[in-house]
PDB file of N, CA, C and O in Angstrom:
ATOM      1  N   UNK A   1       9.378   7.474  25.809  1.00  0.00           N
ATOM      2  CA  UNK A   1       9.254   6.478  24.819  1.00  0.00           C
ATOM      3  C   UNK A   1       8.529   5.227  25.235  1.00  0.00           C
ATOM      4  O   UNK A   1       8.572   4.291  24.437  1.00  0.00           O
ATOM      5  N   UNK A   2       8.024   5.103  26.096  1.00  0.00           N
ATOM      6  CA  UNK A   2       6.583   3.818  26.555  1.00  0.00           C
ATOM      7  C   UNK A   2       5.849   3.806  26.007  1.00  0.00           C
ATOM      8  O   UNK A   2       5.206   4.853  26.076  1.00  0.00           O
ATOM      9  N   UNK A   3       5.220   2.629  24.929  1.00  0.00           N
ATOM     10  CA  UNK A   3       3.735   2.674  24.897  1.00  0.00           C
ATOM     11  C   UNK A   3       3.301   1.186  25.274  1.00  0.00           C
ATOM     12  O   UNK A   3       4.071   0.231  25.368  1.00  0.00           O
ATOM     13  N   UNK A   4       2.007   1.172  25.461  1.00  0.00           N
ATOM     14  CA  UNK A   4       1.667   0.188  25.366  1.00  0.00           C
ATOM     15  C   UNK A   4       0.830  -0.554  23.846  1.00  0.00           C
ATOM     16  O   UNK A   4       0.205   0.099  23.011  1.00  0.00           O
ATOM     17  N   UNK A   5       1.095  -2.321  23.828  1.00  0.00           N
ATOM     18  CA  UNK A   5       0.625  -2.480  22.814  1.00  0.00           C
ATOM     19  C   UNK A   5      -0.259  -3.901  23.472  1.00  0.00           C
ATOM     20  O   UNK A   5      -0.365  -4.086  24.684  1.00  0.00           O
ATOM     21  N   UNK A   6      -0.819  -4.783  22.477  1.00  0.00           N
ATOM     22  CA  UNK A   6      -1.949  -5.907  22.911  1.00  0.00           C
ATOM     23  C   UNK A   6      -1.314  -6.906  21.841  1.00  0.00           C
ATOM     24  O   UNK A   6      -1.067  -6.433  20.732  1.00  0.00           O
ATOM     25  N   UNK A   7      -1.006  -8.362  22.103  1.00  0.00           N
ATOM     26  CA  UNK A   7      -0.671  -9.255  21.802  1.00  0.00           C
ATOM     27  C   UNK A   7      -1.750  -9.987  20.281  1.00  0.00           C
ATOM     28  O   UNK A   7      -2.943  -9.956  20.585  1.00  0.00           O
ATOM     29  N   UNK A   8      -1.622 -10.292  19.535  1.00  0.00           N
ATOM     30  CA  UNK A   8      -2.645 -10.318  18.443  1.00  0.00           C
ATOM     31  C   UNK A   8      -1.842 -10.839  16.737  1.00  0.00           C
ATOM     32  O   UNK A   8      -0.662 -10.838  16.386  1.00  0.00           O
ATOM     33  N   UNK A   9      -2.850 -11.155  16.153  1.00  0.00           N
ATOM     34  CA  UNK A   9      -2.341 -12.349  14.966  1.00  0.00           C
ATOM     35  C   UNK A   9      -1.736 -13.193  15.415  1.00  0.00           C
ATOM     36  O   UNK A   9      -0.554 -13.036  15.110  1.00  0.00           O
ATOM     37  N   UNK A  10      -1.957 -14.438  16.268  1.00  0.00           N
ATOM     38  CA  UNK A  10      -0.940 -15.034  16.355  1.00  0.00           C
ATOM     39  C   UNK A  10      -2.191 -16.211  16.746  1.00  0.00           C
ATOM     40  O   UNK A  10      -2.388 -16.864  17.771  1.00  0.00           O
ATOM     41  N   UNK A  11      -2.807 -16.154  15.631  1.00  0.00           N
ATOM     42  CA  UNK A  11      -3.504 -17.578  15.558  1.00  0.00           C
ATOM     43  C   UNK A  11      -3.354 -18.425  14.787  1.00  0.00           C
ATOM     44  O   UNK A  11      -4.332 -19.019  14.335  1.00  0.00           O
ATOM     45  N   UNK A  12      -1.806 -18.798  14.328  1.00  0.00           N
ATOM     46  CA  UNK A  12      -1.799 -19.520  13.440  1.00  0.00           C
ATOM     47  C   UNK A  12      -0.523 -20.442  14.105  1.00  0.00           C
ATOM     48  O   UNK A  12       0.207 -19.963  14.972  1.00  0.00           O
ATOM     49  N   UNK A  13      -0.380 -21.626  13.658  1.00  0.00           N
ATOM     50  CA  UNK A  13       0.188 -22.810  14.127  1.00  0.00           C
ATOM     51  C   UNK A  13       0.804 -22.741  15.662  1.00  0.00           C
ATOM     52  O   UNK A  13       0.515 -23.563  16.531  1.00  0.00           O
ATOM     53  N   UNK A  14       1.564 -21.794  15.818  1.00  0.00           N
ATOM     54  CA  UNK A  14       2.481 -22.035  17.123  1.00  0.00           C
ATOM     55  C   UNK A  14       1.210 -21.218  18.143  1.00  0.00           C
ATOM     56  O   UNK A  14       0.926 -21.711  19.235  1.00  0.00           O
ATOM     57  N   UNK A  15       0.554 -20.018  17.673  1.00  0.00           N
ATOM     58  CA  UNK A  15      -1.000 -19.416  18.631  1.00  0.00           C
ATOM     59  C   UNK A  15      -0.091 -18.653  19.479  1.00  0.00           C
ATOM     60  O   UNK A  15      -0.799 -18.105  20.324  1.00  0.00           O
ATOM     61  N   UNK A  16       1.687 -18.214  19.749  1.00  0.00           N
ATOM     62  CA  UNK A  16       1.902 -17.522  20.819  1.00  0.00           C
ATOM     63  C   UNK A  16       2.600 -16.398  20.450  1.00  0.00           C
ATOM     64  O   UNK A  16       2.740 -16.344  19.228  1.00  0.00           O
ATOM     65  N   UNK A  17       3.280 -15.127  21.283  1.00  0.00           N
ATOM     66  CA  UNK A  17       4.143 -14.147  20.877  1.00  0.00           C
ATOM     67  C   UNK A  17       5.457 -14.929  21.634  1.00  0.00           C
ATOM     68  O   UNK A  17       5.332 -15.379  22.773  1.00  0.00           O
ATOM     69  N   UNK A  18       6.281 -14.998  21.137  1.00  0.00           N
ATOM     70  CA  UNK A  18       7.575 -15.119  21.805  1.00  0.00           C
ATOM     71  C   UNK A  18       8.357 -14.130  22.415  1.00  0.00           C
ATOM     72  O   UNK A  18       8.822 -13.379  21.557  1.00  0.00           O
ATOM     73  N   UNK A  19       8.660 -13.854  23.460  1.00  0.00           N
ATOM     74  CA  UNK A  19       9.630 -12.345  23.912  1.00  0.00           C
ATOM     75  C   UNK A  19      10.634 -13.519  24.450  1.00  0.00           C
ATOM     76  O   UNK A  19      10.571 -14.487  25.208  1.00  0.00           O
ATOM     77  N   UNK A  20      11.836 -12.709  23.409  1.00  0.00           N
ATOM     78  CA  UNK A  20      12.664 -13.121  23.305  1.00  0.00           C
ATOM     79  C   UNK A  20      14.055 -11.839  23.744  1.00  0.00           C
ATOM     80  O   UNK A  20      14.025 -10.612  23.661  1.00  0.00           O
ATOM     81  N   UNK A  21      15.390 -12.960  24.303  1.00  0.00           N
ATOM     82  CA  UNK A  21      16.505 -12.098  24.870  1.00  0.00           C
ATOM     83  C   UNK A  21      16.931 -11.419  24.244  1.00  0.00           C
ATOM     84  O   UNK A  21      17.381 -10.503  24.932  1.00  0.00           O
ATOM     85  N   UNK A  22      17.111 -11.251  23.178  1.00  0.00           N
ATOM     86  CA  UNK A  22      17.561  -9.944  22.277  1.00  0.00           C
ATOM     87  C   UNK A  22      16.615  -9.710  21.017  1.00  0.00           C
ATOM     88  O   UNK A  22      15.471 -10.091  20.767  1.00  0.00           O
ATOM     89  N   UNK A  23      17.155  -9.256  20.609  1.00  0.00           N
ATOM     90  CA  UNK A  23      16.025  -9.148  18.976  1.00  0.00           C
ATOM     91  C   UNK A  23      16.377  -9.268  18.012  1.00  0.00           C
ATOM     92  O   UNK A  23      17.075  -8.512  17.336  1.00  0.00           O
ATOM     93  N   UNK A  24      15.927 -10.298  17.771  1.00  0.00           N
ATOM     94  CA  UNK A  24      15.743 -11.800  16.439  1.00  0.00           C
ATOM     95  C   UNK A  24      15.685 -13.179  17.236  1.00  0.00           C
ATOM     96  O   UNK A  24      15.681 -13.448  18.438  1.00  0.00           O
ATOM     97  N   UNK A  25      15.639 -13.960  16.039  1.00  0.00           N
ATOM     98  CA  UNK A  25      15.286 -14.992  16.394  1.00  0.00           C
ATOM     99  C   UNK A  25      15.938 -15.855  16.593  1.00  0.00           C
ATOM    100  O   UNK A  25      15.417 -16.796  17.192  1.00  0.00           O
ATOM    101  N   UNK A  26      17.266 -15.953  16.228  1.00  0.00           N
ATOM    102  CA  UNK A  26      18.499 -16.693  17.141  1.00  0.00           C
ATOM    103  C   UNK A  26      18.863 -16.290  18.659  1.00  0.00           C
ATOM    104  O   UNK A  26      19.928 -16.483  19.246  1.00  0.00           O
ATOM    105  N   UNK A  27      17.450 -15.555  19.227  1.00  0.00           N
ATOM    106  CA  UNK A  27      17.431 -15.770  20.366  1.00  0.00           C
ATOM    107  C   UNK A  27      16.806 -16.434  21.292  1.00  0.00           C
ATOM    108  O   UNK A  27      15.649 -16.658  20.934  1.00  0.00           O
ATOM    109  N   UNK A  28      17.192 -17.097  22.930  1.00  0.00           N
ATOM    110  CA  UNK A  28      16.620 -17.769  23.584  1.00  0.00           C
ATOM    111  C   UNK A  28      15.024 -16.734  23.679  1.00  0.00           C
ATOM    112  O   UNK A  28      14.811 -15.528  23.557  1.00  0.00           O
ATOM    113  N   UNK A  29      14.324 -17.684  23.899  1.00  0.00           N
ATOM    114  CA  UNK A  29      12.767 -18.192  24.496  1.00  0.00           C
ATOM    115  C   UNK A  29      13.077 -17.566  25.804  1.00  0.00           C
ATOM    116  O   UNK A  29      14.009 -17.980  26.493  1.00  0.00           O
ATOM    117  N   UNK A  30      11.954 -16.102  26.337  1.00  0.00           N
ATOM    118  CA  UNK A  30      12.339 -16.017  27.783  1.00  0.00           C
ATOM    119  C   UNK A  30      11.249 -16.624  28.087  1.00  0.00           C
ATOM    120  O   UNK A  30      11.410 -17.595  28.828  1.00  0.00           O
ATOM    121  N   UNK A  31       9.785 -16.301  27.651  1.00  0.00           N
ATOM    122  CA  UNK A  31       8.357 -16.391  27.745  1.00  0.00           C
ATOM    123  C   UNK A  31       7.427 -16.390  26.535  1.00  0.00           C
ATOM    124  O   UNK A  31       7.603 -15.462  25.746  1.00  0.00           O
ATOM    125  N   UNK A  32       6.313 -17.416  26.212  1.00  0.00           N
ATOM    126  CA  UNK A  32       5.410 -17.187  25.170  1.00  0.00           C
ATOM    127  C   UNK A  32       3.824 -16.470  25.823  1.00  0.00           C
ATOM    128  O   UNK A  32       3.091 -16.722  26.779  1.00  0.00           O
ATOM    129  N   UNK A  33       3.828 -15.835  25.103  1.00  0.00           N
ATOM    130  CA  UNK A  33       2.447 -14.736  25.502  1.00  0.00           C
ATOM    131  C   UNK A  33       1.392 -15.128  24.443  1.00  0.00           C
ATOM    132  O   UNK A  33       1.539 -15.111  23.221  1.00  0.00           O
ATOM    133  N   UNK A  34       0.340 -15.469  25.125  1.00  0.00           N
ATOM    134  CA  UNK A  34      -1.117 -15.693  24.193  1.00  0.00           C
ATOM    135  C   UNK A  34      -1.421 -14.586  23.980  1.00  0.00           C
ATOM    136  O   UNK A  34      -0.962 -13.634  24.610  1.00  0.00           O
ATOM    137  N   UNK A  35      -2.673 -14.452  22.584  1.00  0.00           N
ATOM    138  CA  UNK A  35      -3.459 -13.694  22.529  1.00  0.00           C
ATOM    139  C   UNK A  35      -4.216 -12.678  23.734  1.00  0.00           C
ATOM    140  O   UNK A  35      -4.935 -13.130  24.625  1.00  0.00           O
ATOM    141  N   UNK A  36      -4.003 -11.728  23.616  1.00  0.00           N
ATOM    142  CA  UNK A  36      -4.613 -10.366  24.460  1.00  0.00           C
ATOM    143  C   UNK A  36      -3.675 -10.112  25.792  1.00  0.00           C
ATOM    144  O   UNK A  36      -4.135  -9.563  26.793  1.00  0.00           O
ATOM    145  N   UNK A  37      -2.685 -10.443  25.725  1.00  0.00           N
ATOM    146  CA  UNK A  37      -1.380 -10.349  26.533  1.00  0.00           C
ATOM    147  C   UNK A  37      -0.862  -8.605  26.550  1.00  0.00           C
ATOM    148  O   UNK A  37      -0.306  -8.040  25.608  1.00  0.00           O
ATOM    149  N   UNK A  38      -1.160  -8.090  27.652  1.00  0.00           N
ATOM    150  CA  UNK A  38      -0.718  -6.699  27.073  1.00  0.00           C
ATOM    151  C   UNK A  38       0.736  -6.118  27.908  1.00  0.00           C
ATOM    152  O   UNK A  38       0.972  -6.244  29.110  1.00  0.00           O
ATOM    153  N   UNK A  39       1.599  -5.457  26.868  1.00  0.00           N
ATOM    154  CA  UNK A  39       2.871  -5.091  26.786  1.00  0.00           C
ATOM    155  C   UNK A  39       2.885  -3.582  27.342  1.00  0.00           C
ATOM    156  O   UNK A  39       1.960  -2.769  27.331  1.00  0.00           O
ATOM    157  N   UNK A  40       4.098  -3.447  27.796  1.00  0.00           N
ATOM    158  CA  UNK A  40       4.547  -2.148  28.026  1.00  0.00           C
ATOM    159  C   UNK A  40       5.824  -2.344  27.358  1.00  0.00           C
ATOM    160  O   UNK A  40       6.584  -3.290  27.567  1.00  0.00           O
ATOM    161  N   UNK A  41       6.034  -1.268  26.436  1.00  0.00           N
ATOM    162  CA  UNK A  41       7.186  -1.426  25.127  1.00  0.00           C
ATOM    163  C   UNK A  41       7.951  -0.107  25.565  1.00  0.00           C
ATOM    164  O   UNK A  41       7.348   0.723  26.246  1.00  0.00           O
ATOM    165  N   UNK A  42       9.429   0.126  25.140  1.00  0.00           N
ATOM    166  CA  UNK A  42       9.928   1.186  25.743  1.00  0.00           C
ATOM    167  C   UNK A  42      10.367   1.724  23.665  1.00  0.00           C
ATOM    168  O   UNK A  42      11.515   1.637  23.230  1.00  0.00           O
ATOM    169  N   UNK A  43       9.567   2.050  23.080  1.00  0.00           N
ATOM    170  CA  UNK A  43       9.236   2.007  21.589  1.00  0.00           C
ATOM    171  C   UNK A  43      10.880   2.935  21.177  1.00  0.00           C
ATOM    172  O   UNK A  43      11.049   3.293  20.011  1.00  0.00           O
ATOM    173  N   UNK A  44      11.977   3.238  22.255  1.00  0.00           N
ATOM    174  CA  UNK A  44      12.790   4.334  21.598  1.00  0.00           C
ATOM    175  C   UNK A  44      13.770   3.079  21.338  1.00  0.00           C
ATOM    176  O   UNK A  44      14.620   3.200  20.457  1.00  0.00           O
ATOM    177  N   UNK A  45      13.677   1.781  22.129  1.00  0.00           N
ATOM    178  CA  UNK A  45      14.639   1.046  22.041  1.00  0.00           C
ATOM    179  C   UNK A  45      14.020  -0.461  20.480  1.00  0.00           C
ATOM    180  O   UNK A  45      13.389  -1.486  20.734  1.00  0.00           O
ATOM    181  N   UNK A  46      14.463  -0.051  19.179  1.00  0.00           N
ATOM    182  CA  UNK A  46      13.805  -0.772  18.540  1.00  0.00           C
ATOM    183  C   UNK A  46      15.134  -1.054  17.252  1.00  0.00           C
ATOM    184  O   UNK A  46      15.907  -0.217  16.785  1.00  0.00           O
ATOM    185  N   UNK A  47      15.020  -2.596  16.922  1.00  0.00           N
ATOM    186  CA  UNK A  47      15.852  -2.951  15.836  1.00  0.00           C
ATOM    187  C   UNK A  47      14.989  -3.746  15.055  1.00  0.00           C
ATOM    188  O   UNK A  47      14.431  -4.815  15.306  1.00  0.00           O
ATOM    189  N   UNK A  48      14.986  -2.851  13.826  1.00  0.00           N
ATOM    190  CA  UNK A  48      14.178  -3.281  12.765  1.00  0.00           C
ATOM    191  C   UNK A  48      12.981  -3.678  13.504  1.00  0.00           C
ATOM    192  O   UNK A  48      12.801  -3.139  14.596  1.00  0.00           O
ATOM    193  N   UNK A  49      12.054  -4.620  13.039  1.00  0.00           N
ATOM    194  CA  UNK A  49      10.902  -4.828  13.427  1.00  0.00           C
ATOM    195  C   UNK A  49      10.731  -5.113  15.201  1.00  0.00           C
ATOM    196  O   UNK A  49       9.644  -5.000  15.767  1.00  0.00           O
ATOM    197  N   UNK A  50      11.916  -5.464  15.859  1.00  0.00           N
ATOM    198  CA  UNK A  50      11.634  -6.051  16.806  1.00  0.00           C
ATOM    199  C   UNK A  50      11.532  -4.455  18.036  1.00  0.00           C
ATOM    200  O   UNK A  50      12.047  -3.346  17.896  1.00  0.00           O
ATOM    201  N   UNK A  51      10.791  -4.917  18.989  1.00  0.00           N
ATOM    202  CA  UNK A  51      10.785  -3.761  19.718  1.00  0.00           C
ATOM    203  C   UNK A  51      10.897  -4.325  21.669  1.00  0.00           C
ATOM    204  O   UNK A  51      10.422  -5.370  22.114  1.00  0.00           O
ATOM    205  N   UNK A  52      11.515  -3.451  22.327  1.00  0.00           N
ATOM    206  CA  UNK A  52      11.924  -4.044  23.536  1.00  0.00           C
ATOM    207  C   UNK A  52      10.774  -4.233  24.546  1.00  0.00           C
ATOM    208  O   UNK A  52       9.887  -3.421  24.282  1.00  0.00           O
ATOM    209  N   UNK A  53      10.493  -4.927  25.498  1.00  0.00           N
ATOM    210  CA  UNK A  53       9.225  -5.228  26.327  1.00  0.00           C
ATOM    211  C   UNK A  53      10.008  -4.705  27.668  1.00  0.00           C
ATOM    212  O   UNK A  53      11.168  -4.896  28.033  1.00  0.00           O
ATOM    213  N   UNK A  54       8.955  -3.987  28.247  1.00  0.00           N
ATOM    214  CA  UNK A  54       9.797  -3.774  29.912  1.00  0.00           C
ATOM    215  C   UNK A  54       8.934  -4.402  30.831  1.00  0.00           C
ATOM    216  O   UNK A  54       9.297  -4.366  32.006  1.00  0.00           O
ATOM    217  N   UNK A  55       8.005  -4.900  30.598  1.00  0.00           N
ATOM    218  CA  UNK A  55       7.105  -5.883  30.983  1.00  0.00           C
ATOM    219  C   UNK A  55       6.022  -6.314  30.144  1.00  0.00           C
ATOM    220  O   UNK A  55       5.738  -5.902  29.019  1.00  0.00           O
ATOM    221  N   UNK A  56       5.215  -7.568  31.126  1.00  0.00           N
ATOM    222  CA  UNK A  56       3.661  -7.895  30.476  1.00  0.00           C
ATOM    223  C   UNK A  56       2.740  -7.976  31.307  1.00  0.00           C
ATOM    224  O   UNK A  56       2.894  -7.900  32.526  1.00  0.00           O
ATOM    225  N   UNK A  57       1.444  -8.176  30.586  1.00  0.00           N
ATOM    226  CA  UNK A  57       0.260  -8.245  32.028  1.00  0.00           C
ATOM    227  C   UNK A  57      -0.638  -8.637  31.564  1.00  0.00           C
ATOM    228  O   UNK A  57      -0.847  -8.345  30.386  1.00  0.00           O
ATOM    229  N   UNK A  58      -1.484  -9.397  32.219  1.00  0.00           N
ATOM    230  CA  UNK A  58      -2.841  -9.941  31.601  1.00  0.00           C
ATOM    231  C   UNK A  58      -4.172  -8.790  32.464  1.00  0.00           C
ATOM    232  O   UNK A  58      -4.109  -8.311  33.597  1.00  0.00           O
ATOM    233  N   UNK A  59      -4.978  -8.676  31.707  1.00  0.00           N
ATOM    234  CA  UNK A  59      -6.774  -7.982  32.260  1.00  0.00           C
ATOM    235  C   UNK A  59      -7.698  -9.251  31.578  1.00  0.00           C
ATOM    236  O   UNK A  59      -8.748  -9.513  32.166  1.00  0.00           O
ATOM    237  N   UNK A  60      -7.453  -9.817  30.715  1.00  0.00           N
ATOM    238  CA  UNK A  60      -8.465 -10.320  29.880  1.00  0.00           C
ATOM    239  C   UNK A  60      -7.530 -11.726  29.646  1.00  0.00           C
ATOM    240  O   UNK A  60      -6.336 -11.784  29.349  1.00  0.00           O
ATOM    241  N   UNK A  61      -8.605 -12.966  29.912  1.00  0.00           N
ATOM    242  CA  UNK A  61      -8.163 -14.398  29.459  1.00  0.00           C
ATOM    243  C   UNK A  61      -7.635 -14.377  27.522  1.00  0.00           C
ATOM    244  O   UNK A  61      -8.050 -13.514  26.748  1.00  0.00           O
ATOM    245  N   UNK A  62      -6.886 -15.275  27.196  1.00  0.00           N
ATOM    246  CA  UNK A  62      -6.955 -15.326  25.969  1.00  0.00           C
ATOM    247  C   UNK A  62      -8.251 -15.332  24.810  1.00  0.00           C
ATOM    248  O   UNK A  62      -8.190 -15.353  23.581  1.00  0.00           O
ATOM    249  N   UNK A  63      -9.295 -15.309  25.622  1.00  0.00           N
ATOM    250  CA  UNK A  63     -10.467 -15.502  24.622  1.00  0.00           C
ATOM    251  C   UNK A  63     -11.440 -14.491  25.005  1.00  0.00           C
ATOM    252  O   UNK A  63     -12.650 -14.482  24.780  1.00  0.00           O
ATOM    253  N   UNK A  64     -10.704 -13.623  25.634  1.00  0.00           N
ATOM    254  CA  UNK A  64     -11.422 -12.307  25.611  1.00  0.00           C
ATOM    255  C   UNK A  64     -12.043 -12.428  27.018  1.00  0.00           C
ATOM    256  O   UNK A  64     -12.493 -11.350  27.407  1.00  0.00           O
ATOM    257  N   UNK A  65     -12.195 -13.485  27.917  1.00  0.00           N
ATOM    258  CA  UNK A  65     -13.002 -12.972  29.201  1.00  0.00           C
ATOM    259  C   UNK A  65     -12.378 -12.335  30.471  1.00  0.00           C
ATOM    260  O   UNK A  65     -11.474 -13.007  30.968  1.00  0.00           O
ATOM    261  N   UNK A  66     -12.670 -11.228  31.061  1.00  0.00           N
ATOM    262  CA  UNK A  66     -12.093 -10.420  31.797  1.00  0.00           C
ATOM    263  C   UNK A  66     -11.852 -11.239  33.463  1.00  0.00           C
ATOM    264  O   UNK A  66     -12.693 -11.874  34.099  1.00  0.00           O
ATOM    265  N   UNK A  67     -10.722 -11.005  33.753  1.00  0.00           N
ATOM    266  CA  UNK A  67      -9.671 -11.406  34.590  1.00  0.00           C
ATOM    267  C   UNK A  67      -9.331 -10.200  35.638  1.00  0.00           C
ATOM    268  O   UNK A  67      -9.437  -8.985  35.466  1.00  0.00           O
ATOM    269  N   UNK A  68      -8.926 -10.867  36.679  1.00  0.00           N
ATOM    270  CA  UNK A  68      -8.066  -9.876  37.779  1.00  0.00           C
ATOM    271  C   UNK A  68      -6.663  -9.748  36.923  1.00  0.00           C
ATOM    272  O   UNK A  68      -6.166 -10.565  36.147  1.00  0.00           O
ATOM    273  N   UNK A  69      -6.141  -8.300  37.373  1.00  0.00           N
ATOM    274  CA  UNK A  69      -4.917  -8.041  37.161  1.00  0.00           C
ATOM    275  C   UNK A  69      -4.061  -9.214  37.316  1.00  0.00           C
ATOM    276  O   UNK A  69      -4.207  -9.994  38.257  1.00  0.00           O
ATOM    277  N   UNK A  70      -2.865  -9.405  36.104  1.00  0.00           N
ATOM    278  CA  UNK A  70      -1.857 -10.725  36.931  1.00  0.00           C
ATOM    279  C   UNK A  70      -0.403 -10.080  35.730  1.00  0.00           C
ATOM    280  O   UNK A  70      -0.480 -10.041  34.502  1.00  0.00           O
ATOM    281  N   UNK A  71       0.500  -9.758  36.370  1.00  0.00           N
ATOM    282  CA  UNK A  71       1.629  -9.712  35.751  1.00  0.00           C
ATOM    283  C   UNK A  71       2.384 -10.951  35.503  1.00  0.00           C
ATOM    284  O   UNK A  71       2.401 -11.925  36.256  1.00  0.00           O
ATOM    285  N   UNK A  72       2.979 -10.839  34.437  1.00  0.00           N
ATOM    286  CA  UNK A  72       3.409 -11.939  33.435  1.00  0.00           C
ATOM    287  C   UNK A  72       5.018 -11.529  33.707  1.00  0.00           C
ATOM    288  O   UNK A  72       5.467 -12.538  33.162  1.00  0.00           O
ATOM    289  N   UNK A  73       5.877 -11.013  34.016  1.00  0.00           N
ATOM    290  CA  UNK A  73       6.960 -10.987  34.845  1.00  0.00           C
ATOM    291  C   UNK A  73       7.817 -11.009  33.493  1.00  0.00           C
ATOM    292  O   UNK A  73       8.310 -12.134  33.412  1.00  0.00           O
ATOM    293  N   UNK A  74       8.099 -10.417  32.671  1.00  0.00           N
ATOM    294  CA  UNK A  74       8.814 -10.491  31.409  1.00  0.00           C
ATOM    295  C   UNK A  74       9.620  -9.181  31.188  1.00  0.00           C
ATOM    296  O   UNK A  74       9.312  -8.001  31.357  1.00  0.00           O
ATOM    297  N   UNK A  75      10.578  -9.690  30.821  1.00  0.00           N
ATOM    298  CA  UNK A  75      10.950  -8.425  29.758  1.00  0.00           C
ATOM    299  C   UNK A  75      12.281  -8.891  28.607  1.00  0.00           C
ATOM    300  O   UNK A  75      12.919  -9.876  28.976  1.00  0.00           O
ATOM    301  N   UNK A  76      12.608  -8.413  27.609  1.00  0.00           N
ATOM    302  CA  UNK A  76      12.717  -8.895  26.315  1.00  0.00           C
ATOM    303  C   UNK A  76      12.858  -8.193  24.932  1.00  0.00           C
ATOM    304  O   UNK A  76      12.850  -6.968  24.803  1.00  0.00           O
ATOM    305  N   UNK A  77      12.926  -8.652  24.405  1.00  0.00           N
ATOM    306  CA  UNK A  77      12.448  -8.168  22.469  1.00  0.00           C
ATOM    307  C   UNK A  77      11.019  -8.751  21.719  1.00  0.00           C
ATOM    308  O   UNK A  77      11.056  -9.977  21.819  1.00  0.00           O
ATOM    309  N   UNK A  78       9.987  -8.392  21.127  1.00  0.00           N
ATOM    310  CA  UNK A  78       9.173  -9.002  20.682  1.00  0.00           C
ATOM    311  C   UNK A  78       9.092  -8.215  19.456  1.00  0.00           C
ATOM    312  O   UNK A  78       9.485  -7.070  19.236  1.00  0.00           O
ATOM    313  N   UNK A  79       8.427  -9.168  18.606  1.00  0.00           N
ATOM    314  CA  UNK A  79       8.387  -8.799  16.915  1.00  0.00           C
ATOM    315  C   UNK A  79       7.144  -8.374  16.491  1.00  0.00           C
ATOM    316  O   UNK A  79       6.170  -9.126  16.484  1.00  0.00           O
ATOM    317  N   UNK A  80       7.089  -6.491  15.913  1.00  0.00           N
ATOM    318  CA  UNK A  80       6.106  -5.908  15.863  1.00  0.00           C
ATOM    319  C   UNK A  80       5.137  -6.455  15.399  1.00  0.00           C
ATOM    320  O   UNK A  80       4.080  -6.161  15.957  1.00  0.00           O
ATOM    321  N   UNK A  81       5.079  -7.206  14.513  1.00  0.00           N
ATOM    322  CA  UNK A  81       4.238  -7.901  13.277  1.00  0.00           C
ATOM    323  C   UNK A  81       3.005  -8.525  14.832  1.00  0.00           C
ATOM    324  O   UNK A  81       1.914  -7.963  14.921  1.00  0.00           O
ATOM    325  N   UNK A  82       3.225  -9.190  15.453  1.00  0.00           N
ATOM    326  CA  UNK A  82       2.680  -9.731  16.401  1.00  0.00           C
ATOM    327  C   UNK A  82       1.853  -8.407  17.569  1.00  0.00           C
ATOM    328  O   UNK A  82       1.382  -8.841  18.620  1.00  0.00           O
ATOM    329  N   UNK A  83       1.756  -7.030  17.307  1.00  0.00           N
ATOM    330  CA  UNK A  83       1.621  -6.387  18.523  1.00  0.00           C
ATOM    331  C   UNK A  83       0.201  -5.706  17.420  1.00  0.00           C
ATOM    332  O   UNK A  83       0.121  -5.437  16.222  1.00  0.00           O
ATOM    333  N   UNK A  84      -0.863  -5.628  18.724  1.00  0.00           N
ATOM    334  CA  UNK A  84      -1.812  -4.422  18.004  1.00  0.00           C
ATOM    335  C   UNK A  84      -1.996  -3.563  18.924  1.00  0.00           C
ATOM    336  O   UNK A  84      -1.761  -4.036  20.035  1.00  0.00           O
ATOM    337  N   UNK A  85      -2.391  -2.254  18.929  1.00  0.00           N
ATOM    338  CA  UNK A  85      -3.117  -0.945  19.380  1.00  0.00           C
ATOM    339  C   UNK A  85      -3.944  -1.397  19.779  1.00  0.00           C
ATOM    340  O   UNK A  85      -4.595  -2.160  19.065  1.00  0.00           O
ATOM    341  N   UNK A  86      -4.422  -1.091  21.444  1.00  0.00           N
ATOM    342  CA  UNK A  86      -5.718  -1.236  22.054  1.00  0.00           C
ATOM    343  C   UNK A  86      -6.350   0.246  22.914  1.00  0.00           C
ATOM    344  O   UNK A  86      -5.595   1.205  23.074  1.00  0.00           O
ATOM    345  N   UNK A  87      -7.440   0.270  23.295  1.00  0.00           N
ATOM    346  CA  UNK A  87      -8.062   1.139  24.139  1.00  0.00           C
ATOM    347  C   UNK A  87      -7.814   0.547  25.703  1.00  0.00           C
ATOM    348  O   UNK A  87      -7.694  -0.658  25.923  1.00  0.00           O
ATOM    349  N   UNK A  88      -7.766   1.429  26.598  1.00  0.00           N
ATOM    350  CA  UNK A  88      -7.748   0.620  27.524  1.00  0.00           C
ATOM    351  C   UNK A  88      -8.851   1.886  28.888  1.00  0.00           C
ATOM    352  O   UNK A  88      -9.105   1.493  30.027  1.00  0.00           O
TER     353      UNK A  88
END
């Protein structure tokens, strides 16, 4: 049940994904993830929209320019609405 997903829509006022300690939003803030932030999701563990993170990682700056590997040290709940499908 792993997939991976890419951080995305989230250009509007706040610009971040929140992964958060459980799933919803009366939960603590572990980490905010910019645009092109990419997830490893464990997709069997999911409530309602929100889906569990077993980590994160950056390849690519937020504005698309390519980067050395750097793990983002997370793990969490994040809210599908915020995740897109990438090639990698």
């Amino acid at each position: 049940g792993l997939d991976n997903a890419m951080v995305c829509n989230v250009n509007g006022p706040d610009g971040f994904l929140s992964i958060r300690s459980g799933p919803g939003t009366n939960f603590n803030i572990k980490r905010k993830l910019n645009r092109l932030a990419l997830l490893e999701l464990d997709i069997r563990q999911r409530r309602g929209n929100w889906v569990r993170v077993n980590t994160a990682y950056r390849t690519h700056t937020k504005n698309g320019k390519r980067m050395e590997y750097k793990s983002l040290h997370v793990q969490g709940w994040a809210h599908d609405r915020f995740l897109c499908s990438f090639l990698d």
